[in-house]
C-alpha positions in Angstrom: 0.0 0.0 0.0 0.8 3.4 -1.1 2.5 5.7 1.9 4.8 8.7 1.7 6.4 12.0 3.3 6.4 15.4 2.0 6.7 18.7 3.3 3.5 21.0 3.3 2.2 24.7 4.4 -0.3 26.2 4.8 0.0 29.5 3.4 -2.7 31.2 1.1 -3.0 33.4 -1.6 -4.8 36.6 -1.8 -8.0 35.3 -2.0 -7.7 33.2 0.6 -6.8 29.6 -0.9 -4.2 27.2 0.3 -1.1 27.1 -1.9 -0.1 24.0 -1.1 2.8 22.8 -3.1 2.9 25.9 -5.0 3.8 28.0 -2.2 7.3 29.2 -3.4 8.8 29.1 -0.3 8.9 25.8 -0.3 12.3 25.6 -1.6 13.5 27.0 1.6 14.2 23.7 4.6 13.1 26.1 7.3 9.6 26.9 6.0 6.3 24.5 6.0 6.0 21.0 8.2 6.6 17.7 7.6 3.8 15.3 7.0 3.2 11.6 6.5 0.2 10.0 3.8 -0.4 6.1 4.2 -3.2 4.4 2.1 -5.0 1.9 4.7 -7.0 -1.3 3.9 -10.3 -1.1 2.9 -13.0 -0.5 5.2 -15.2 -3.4 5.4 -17.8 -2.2 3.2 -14.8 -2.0 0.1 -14.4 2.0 0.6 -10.8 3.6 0.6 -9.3 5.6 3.1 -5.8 6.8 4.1 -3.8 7.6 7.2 -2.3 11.4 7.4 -0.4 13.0 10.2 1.9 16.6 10.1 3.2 18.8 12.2 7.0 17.2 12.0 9.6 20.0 12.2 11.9 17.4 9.9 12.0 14.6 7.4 13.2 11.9 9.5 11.1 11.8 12.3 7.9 11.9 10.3 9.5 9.0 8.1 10.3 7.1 11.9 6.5 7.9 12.3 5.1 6.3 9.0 7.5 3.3 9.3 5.7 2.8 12.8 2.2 2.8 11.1 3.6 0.1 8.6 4.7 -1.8 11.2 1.2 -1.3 12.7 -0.5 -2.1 9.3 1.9 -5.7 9.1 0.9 -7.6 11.9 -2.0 -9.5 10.0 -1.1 -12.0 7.5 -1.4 -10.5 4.2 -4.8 -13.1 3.6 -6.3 -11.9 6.8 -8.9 -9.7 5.3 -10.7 -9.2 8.4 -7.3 -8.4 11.0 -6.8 -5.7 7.7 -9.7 -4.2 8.2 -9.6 -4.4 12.1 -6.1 -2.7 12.2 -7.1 -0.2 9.4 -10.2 0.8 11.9 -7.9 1.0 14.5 -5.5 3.5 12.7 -8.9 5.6 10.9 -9.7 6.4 14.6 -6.3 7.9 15.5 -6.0 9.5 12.3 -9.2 11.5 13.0 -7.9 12.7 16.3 -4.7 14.5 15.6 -3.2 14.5 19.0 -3.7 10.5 19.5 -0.4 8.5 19.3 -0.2 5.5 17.7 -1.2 2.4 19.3 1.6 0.1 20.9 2.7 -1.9 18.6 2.9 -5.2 20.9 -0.1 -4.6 22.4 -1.8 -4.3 19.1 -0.3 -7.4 17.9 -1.5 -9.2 21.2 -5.0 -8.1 21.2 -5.0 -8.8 17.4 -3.5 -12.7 18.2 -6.4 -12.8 21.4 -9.0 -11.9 19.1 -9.9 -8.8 21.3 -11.1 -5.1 20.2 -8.6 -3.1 19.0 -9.9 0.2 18.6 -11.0 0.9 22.6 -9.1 0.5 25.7 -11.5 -1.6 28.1 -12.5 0.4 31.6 -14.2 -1.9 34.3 -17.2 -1.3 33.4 -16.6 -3.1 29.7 -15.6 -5.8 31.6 -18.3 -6.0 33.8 -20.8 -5.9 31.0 -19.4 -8.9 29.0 -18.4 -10.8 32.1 -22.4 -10.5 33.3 -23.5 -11.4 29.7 -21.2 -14.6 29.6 -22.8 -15.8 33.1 -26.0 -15.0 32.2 -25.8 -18.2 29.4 -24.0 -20.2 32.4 -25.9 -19.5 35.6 -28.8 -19.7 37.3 -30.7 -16.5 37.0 -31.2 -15.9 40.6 -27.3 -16.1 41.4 -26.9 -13.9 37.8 -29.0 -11.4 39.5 -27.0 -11.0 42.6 -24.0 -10.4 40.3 -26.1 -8.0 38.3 -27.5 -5.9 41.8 -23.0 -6.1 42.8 -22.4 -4.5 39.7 -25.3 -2.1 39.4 -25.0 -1.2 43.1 -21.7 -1.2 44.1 -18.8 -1.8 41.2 -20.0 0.2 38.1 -20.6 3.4 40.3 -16.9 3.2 42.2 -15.2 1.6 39.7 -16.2 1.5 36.2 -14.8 4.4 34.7 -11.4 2.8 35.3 -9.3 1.6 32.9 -9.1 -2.3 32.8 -5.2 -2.5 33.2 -5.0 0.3 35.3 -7.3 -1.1 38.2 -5.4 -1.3 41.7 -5.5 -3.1 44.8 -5.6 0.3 46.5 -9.1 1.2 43.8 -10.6 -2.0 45.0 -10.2 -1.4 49.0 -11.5 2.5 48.8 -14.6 0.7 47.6 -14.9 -0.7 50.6 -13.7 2.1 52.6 -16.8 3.6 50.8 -19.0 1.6 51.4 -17.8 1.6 54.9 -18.5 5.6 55.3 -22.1 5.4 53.7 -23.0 2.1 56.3 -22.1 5.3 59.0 -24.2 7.6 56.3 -27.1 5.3 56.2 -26.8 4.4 60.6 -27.0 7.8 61.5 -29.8 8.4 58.9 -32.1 5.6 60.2 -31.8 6.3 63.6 -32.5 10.5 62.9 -35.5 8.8 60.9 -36.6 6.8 63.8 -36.3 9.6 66.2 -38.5 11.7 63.9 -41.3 8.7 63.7 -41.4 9.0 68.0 -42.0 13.3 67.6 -44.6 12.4 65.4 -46.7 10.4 67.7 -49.4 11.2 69.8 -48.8 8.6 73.1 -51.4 9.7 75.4 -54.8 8.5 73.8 -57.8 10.0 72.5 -57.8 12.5 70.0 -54.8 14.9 70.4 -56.2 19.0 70.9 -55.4 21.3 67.7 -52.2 23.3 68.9 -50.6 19.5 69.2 -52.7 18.2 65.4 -51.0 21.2 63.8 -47.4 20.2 65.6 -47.9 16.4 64.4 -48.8 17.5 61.2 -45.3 19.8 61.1 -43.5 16.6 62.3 -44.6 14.7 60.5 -44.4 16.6 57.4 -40.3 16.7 58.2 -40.5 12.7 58.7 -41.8 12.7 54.8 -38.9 14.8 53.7 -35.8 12.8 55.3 -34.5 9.7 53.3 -36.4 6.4 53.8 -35.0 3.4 56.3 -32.4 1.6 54.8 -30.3 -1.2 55.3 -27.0 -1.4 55.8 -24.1 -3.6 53.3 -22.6 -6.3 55.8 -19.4 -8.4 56.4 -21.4 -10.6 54.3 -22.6 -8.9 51.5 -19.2 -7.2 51.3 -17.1 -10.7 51.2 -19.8 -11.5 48.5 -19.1 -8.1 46.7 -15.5 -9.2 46.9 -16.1 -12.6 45.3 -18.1 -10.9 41.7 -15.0 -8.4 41.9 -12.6 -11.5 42.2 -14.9 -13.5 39.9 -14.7 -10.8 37.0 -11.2 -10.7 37.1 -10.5 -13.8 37.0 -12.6 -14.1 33.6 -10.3 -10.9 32.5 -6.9 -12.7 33.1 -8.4 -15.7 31.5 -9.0 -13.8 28.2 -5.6 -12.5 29.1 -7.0 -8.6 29.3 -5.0 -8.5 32.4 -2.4 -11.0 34.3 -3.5 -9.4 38.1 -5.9 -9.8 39.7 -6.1 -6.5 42.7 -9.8 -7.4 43.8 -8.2 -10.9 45.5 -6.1 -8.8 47.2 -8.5 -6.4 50.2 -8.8 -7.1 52.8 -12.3 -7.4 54.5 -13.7 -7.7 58.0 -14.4 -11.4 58.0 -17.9 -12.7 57.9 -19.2 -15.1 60.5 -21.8 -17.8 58.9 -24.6 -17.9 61.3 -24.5 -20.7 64.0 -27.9 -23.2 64.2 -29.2 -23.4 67.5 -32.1 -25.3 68.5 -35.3 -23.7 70.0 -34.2 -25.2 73.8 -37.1 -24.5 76.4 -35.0 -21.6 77.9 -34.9 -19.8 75.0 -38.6 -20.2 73.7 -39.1 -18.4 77.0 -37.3 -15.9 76.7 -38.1 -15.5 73.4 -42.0 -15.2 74.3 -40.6 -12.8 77.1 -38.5 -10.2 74.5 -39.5 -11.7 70.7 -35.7 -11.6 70.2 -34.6 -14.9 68.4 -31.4 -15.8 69.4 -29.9 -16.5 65.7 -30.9 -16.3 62.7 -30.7 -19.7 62.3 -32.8 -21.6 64.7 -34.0 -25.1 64.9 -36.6 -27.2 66.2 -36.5 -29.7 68.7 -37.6 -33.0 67.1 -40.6 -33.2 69.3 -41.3 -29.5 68.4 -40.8 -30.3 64.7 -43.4 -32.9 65.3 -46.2 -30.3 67.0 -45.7 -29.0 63.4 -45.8 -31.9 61.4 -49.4 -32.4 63.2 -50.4 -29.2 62.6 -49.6 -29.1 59.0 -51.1 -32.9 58.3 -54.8 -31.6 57.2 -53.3 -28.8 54.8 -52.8 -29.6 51.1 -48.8 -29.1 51.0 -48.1 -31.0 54.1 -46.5 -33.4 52.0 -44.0 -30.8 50.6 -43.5 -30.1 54.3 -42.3 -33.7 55.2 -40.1 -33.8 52.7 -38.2 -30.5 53.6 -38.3 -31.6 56.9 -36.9 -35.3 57.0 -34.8 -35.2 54.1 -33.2 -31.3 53.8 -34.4 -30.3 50.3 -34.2 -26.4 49.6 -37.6 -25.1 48.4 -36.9 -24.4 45.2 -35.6 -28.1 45.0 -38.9 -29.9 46.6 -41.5 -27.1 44.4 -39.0 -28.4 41.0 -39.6 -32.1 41.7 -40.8 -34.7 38.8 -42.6 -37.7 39.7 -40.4 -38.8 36.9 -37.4 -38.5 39.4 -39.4 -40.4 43.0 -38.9 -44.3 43.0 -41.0 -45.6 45.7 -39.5 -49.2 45.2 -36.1 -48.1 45.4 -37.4 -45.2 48.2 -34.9 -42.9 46.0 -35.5 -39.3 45.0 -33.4 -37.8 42.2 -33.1 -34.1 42.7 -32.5 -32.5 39.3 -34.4 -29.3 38.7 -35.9 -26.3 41.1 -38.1 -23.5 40.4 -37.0 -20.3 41.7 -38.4 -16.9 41.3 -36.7 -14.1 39.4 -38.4 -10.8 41.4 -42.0 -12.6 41.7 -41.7 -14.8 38.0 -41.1 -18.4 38.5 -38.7 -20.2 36.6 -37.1 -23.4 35.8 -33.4 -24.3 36.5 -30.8 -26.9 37.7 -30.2 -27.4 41.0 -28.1 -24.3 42.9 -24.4 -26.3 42.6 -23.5 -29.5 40.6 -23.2 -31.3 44.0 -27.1 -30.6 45.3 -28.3 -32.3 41.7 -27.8 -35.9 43.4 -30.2 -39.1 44.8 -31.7 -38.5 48.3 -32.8 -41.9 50.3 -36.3 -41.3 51.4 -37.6 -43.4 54.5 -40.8 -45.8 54.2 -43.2 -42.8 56.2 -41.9 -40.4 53.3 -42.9 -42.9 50.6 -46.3 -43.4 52.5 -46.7 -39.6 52.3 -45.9 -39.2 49.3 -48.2 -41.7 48.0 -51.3 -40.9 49.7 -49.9 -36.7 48.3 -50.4 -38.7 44.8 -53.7 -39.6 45.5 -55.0 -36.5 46.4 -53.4 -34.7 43.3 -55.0 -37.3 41.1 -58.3 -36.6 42.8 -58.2 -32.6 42.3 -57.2 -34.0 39.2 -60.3 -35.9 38.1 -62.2 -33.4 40.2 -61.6 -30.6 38.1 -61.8 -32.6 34.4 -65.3 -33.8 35.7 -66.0 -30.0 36.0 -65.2 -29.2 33.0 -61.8 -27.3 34.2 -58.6 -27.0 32.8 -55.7 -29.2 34.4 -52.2 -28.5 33.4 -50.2 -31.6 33.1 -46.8 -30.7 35.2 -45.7 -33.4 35.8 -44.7 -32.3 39.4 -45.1 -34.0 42.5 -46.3 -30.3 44.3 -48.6 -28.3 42.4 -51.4 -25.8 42.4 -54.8 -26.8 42.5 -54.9 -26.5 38.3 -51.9 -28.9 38.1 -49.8 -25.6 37.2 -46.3 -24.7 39.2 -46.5 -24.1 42.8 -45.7 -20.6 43.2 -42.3 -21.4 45.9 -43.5 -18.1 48.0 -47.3 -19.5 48.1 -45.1 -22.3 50.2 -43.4 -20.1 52.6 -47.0 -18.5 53.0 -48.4 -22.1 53.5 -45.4 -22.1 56.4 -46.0 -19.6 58.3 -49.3 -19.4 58.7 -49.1 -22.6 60.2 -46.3 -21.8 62.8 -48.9 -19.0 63.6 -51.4 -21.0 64.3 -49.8 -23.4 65.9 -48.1 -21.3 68.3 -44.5 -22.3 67.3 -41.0 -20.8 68.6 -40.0 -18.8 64.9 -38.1 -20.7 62.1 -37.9 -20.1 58.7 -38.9 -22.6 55.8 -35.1 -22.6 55.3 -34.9 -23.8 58.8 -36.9 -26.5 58.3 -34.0 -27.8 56.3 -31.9 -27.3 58.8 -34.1 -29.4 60.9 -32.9 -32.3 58.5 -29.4 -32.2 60.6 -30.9 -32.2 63.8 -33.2 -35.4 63.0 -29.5 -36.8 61.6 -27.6 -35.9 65.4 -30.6 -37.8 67.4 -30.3 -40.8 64.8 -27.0 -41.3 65.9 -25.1 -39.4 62.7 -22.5 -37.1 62.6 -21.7 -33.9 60.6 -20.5 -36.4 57.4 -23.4 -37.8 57.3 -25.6 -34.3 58.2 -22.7 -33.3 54.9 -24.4 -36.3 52.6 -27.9 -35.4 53.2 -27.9 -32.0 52.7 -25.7 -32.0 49.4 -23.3 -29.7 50.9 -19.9 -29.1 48.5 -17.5 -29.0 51.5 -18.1 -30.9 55.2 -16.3 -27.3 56.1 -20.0 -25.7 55.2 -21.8 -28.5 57.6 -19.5 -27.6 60.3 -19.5 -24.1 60.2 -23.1 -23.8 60.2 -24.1 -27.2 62.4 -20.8 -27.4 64.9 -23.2 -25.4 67.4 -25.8 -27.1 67.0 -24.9 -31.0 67.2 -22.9 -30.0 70.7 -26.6 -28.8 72.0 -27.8 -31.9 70.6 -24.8 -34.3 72.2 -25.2 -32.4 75.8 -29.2 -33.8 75.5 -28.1 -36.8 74.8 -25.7 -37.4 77.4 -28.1 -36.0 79.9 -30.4 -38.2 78.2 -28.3 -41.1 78.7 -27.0 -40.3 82.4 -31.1 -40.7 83.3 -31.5 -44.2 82.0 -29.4 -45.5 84.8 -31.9 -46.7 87.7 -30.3 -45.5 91.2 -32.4 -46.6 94.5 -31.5 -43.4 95.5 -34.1 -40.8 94.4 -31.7 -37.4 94.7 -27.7 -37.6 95.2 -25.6 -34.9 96.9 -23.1 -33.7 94.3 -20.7 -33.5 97.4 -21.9 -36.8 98.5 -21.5 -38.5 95.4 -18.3 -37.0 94.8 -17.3 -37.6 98.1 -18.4 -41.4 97.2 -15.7 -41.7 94.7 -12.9 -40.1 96.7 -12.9 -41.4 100.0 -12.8 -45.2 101.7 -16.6 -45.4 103.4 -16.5 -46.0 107.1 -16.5 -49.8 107.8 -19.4 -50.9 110.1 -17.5 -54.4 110.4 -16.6 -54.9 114.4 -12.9 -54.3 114.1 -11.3 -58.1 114.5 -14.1 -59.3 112.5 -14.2 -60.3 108.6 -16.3 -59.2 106.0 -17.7 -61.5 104.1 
């Protein structure tokens, strides 16, 4: 292709045209700028178009500068049509902007050899974009939208407009240094709100007199103008910011846009999983006493577990709550089963899909990790359940087809009383009400899975097999989260197992009996005489 360097200026004539070559000073070194010309592959719809650049005070550095572009405009094989075009779109942009130097040669040539874009330097929030669009083909929505609401949320704003390969350990921890100061933003917000809500309030009964309407209405016409309650980001939701951050970068040094990786490298306040704790009859007291729950994770006693199980036996979904109960599925995981997938012969249920909801839409997915979509022994009461749970579904079936109403055909084992998906939050509903009504120490339908370990301790398992029921990845997840909980559960038992021993004696001295164990009794042989 067709390049050159010549010497230009821009002098005009007297009515105002440029000269050009026929300026006649020309002939003189010192007057006019050198300039460079290069002809540049075709654009890709076949039009022509040419590189130019001036401004060089002499020949050879404008002829260093074109030899650079022709470097720039070799790195494609000469039958690479579309690494021509690529490198001539690359060198059309910087051609446009007259201040813009040329592109590094080696970087060019590795972006052009990794297939990347040539003619932008990535920021973050490129990479965030195409990193969120690759896991959206790859994940389940619901943990796609948690990346999405990290992004949205928290990276784009604080660190988007960086440049990809300029992004720093120390850009990553004044993130969280951020999001630090606005938790201390958002604290002292809430509690001005809250102290706002108490001016606002009339206390004393009856109807309050006019001179205190008109100061209610004043307060609470400032409550309406300060910023809403909100809640504050966490260890936890931090460490899980940390983890997209980490996540994203990783995918980056994988398509070798960068070879570090600063977002594994802050340092957080470390997150404490919440410990299971079972609902022991001190604590339902005081619970009744102060409606504090002592963790967020609680579970029930088996014999409490069992006041819900009777509760629940007369209501439609009963079965579903069996099934969470005894054998640990998630929700989304027991609303998603197949009949397909439950042998009662072999008492095995194949967990393979679960319906989770996307805002309020339900939708269809694989299990939350490749270890949860495994076989789950059911026990002989299960399979009862669930086959009487058959029966009734093929009775609202029939019901409704005598009727003349539509029944979709599912296929699931729990569904709405058309045959269509059960909604999983008409489940948690379903819950609740009936720990309401049943006057029930506070769980979760989570918890209920939970429960599953606790059934495991009082069988006589340990956290291994509390590990293989509840399709946990690591056993360091089942300890971290049941460690607490099977102590509680071996202290019963032992206390459990100290009371099956029959003593003649009805109540023991703790001194006495320790004294018992310490000291020779007194002999009440006649000294000289023998026992027997």
């Amino acid at each position: 292709m067709k390049g050159s360097t010549y010497r230009r200026c821009y002098c005009r004539d007297e009515d105002g045209r440029v000269l050009g070559k026929a300026c006649p000073q020309l002939s003189s070194r010192r007057h006019g700028v050198w300039a460079v010309r290069q002809e540049l592959p075709p654009r890709a719809d076949g039009t022509r178009r040419s590189f130019s650049r001036s401004g060089f005070d002499q020949a050879k550095p404008a002829q260093d500068f074109l030899d650079q572009v022709r470097a720039l405009l070799a790195l494609p094989d000469g039958d690479d049509t579309e690494g021509l075009v690529l490198v001539g779109d690359l060198l059309e942009g910087v051609s446009k902007n007259k201040k813009a130097p040329l592109p590094d040669l080696a970087e060019t040539r590795r972006r052009l050899v990794r297939g990347q874009k040539l003619t932008a330097t990535m920021t973050v929030a490129d990479l965030l974009d195409e990193w969120t669009e690759v896991k959206r083909k790859s994940k389940a929505r619901t943990t796609v939208n948690g990346y999405e609401s990290h992004v949205r949320v928290h990276l784009r704003p604080h660190l988007g407009h960086y440049r990809l390969d300029r992004l720093s350990v120390g850009h990553c921890q004044a993130m969280f240094d951020a999001i630090d100061e606005q938790n201390e933003t958002i604290a002292a917000e809430n509690q001005a709100r809250r102290e706002q809500v108490e001016r606002g309030k009339w206390g004393k009964g009856g109807r309050p007199p006019a001179k205190e309407r008109e100061r209610l209405a004043e307060e609470r016409a400032k409550l309406d103008a300060m910023p809403p309650f909100r809640k504050q980001t966490g260890p936890a939701t931090k460490q899980a910011i940390k983890r997209t951050l980490r996540a994203a970068l990783n995918y980056a040094i994988s398509r070798e846009y960068v070879q570090f990786n600063p977002g594994a490298h802050v340092e957080l306040e470390t997150a404490r999983r919440p410990k299971g704790l079972l609902w022991t009859a001190e604590r339902v007291a005081r619970w009744r006493e102060t409606g504090e729950r002592p963790s967020p994770v609680m579970v029930w006693t088996p014999a409490q577990l069992g006041e819900f199980l009777d509760a629940a036996e007369s209501d439609r979904l009963y079965a579903i709550f069996h099934l969470i109960a005894y054998h640990g599925l998630r929700r989304g995981e027991a609303v998603g089963q197949d009949w397909a997938h439950v042998s009662f012969e072999t008492k095995l249920i194949a967990v393979a899909k679960a319906i989770t909801v996307d805002g309020w839409k339900p939708h269809e997915s694989a299990p939350k990790t490749e270890g949860s979509a495994d076989t789950v022994h059911i026990d002989s009461g299960t399979v009862a359940v669930l086959q009487a749970h058959r029966l009734r579904q093929l009775a609202e079936r029939d019901e409704r087809l005598e009727k003349g109403l539509p029944w979709v055909d599912t296929g699931k084992v729990f569904t709405d009383t058309d045959g269509s998906w059960l909604h999983p939050e008409t489940v948690s509903e379903t819950f609740r009400r009936i720990v309401a009504e049943a006057d029930l120490p506070p769980i979760n339908l989570r918890d209920l899975r939970h429960g599953a370990a606790a059934l495991i301790k009082a069988a006589g398992g340990d956290l291994h097999d509390a590990k293989v029921k509840l399709r946990h990845s690591t056993i360091t997840l089942t300890s971290d989260t049941y460690m607490t909980l099977f102590k509680e559960a071996e202290e019963e038992l032992t206390e459990r197992a100290a009371a099956v021993v029959p003593r003649a004696r009805k109540a023991v001295d703790n001194t006495s009996a320790h004294a018992s164990l310490t000291h020779e009794p007194e002999s009440k042989i006649a000294p000289g005489s023998e026992a027997l």
